[in-house]
N, C-alpha and C positions, 0 to 999 in steps of 0.2 A: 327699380322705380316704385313710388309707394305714391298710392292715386288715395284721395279723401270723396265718398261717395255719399253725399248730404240727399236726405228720402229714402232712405237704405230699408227703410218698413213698408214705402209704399211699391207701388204694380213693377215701377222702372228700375227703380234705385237696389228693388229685390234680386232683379234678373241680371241687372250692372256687376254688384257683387259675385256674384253666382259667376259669373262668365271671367272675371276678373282674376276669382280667387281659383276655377278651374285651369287658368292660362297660369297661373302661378306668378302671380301679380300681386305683389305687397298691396292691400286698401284696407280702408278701415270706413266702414258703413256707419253713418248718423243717424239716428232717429230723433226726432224732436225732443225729445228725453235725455239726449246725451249733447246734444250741443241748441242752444236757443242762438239761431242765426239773425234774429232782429237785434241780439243782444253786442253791440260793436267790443263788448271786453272778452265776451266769451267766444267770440271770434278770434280773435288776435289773440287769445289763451290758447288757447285749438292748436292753430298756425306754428306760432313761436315753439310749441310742446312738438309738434308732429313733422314739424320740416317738409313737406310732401311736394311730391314733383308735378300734380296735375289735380284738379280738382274735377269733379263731373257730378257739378247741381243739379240732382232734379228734385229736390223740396219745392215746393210750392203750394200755394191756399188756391186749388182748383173748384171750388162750391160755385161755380158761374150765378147762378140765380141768386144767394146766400152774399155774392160778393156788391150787390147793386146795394145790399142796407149796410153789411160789415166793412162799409169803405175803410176805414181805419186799419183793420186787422189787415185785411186782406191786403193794404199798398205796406203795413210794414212786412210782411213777409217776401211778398214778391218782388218790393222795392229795395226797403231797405235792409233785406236779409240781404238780399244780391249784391247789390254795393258795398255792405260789411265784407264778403265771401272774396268780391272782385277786386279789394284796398288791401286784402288780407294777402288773393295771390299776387299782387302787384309788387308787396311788401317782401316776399320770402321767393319771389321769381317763378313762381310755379305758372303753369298755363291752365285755363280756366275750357270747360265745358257747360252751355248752359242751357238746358232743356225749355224749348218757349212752344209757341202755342199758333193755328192757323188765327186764333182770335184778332192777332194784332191785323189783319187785311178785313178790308169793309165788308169782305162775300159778297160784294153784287156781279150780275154776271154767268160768264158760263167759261171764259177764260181759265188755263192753271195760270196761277201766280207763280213769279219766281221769285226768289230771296230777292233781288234788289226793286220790287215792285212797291209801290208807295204805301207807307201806312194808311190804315183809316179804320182803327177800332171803335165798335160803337157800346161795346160796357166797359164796364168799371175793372171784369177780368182780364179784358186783353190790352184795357189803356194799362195796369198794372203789368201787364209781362213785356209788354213795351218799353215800357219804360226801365225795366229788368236789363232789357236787351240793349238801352242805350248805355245805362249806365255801364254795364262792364265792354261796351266801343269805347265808352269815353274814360276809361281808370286801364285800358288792358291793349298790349298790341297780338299779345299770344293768346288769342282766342277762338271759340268754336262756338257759334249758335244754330242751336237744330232745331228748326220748327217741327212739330209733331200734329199728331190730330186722333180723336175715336179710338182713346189706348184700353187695351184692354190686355190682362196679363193674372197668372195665376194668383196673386199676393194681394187681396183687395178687391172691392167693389166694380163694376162694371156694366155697361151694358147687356153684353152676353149675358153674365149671370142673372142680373134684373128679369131680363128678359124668359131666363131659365124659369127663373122661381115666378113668375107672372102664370108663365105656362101651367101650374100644376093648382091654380087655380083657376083663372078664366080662358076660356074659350073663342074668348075674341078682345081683341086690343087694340086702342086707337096710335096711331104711332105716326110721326113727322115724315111726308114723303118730298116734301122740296126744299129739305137739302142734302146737300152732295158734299160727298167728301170721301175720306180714306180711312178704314181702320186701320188700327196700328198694335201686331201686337210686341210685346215687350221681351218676348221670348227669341224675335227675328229682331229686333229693332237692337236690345243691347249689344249683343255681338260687332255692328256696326260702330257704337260708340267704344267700344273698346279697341275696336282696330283702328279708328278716327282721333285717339287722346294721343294713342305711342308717336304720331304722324306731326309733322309739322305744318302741313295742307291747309291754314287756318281759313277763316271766314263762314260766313253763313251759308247753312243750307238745308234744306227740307228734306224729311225722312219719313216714309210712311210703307205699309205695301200697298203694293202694284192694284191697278185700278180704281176705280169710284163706286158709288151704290148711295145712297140716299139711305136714311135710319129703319122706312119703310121696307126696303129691298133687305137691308143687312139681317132685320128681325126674321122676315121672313125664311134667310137661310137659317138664320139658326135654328127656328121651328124645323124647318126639314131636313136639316142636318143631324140635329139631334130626335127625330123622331115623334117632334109632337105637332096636336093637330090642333092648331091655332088659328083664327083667321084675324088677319092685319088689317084694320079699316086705314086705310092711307088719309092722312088730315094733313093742312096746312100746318103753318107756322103758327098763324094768326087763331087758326081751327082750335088749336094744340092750348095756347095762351100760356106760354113759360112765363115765368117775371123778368128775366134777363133778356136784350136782343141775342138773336143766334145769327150768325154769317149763315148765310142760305147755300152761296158757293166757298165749299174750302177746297178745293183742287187745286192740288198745288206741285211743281214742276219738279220733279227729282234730275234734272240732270247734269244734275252739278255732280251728284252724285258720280254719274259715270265720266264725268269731265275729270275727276280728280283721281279716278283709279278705285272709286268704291264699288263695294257690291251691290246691286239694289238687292233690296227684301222682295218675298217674293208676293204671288197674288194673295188678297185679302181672302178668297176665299180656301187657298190652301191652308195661310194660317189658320183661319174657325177651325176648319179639321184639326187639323192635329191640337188645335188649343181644346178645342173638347173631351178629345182622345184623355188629354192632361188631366181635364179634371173632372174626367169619368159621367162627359154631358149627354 
């Protein structure tokens, strides 16, 4: 089986690889350098050259705030990268994989979401991965969509890390406490996508570790988990004032998860541990 693993330099696409290439799994990793997926020729050059049996997207223009002025940039990559990506495996039979986002649900509430629960994104990030997600329903019948959320993973920028390096300067931090959601790290997370491509189990479904915490609570472990003495001023949304809306609730139902025979990931605060241990926090 030879898998194509488009994001191959960012947090997901590193550990995809990694897990891939350990299982003894023909891929071949993309970075924005080696293939421009907005570009429909250099797609279909890609495709035609490599013959591959499974694709697992997670490129994407993730700048949430960044993506309310760069409207342009950001829907050709998430739109019409995907749709180049989604015509490409339609064209050569392959089955597609494609990494979306809790953005596309409105977050009001205290409800989890389940994959068939109604859209209603309120930026420009998640009307774009939306729309990601319709288009390869509407070009693809072998498919896979994994909403994700709060990735964080050794290979790139993250909260944790932010959060690291904040620490060794100030002493106190204002940090978002109402909203709810799930980390996710990419070190538990790809495993799962790998077991989820070889499978013909298709359709949507949500993938996070186990539990919830709000951005205030998450900060707060990792101050304590890594040993520094921080104090977190808990602020609103509103308090906070990002330029992008944020879903206040991202909790969301994994149990399609175990309806299908997969493994869930495990709690969010196991992975911080060991994800620190990794990278010596």
């Amino acid at each position: 089986m030879k898998i194509v693993v488009t994001g191959a330099t960012g947090q997901l696409g590193y550990d995809v690889c990694r897990v891939l290439s350990e299982r003894g799994i023909d891929n071949i990793g993309l970075g924005s350098k080696d293939c421009d997926i907005t570009s429909d020729r250099e797609v279909k050059a890609l495709f035609e050259r490599e013959r591959p049996d499974a694709l697992i997207h997670c490129a994407a223009y993730t700048k949430v705030d960044n993506a309310e002025e760069d409207v342009e940039r950001c829907w050709r990559v998430n739109v019409d990268g995907t749709r180049n990506l989604a015509a490409a495996c339609r064209e050569c039979g392959a089955k597609m994989l494609y990494i979306s986002t809790d953005y596309v649900f409105p977050g009001d509430g205290e409800e989890y979401y389940r994959p068939e629960d109604a859209y209603g994104p309120k930026g420009n990030y998640g009307r774009t991965k939306l729309a990601g997600e319709l288009a390869v329903q509407a070009l693809l019948d072998r498919y896979f969509i994994v909403r994700i959320s709060w990735v964080f993973g050794v290979n790139g920028g993250n909260f944790v890390k932010t959060m690291l390096r904040l620490a060794e300067t100030h002493d106190s931090l204002r940090v978002v406490a109402d909203q709810i959601g799930s980390p996710t790290y990419t070190a538990d997370l790809a495993p799962l996508l790998c077991d989820m491509i070889v499978t013909e189990k298709y359709g949507v479904y949500h993938a996070t570790n186990e539990g919830v915490c709000s951005w205030a609570d998450f900060a707060e472990a990792i101050f304590a988990a890594a040993g520094k003495t921080v104090q977190v001023q808990r602020v609103t949304t509103e308090e906070y004032g990002a330029k992008a809306p944020r879903p206040k609730n991202s909790r969301m139902s994994k149990d399609k998860l175990t309806e299908q025979g997969f493994r869930r990931l495990p709690s969010w605060q196991d992975a911080l541990e060991r994800y620190l241990k990794e990278i010596g926090g």
